[in-house]
matplotlib code that plots the C-alpha trace (Angstrom):
import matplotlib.pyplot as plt

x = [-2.1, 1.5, 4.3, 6.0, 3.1, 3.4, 7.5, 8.2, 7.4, 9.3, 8.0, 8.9, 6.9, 7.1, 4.7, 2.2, 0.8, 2.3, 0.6, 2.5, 1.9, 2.8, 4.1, 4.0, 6.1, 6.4, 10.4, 12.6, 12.0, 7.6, 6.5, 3.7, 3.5, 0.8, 0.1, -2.3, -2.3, -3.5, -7.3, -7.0, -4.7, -7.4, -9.8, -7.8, -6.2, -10.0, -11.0, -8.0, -10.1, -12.4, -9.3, -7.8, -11.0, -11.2, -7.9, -8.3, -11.1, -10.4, -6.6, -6.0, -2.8, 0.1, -0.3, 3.4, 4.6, 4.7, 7.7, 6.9]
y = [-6.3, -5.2, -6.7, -3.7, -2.7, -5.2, -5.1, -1.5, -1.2, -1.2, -3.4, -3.2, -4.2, -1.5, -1.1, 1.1, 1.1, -2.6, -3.9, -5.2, -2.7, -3.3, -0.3, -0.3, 2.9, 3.2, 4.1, 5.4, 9.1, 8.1, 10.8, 9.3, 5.6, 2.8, 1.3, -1.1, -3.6, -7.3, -6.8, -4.3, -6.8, -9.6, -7.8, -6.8, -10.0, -11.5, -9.1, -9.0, -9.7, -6.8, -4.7, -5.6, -5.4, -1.8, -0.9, -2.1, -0.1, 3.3, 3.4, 6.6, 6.7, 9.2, 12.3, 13.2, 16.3, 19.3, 20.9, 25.0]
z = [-11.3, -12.2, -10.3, -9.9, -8.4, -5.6, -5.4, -5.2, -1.5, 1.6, 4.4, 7.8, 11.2, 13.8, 17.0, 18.2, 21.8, 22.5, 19.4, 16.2, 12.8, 9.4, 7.9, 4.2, 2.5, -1.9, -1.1, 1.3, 0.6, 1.1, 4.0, 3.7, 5.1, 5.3, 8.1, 10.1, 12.7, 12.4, 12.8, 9.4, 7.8, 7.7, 6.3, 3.6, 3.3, 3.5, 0.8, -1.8, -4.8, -4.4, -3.7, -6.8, -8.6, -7.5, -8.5, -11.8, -12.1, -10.9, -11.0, -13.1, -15.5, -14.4, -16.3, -16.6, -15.7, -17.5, -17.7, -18.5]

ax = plt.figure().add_subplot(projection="3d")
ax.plot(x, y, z, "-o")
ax.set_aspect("equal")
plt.show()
């Protein structure tokens, strides 16, 4: 897997309903965060293999941008 891939994201631990959440974003602009508590981070973290596996296999190339 790329190590951009793993260093281009902005961590930060925020809370939701009294329980911790790790919010992951792909920059500052991302309106679109990630995020999970502790019970969702280890099964990921229990799984990472198969998660990297999967990505591997059906990560699609960019298509860049047309520009008509």
């Amino acid at each position: 897997m790329s190590e951009d891939l793993l260093t281009s994201y902005t961590v930060q631990i925020t809370e939701f309903k009294g329980n911790k959440m790790i919010e992951l974003k792909s920059g500052p602009d991302d309106a679109y965060p990630f995020s999970f508590g502790v019970g969702k981070a280890k099964k990921i973290l229990a799984n990472v293999e198969a998660i990297e596996a999967f990505v591997e296999k059906y990560d699609k190339p960019k298509k860049p941008r047309s520009e008509d």
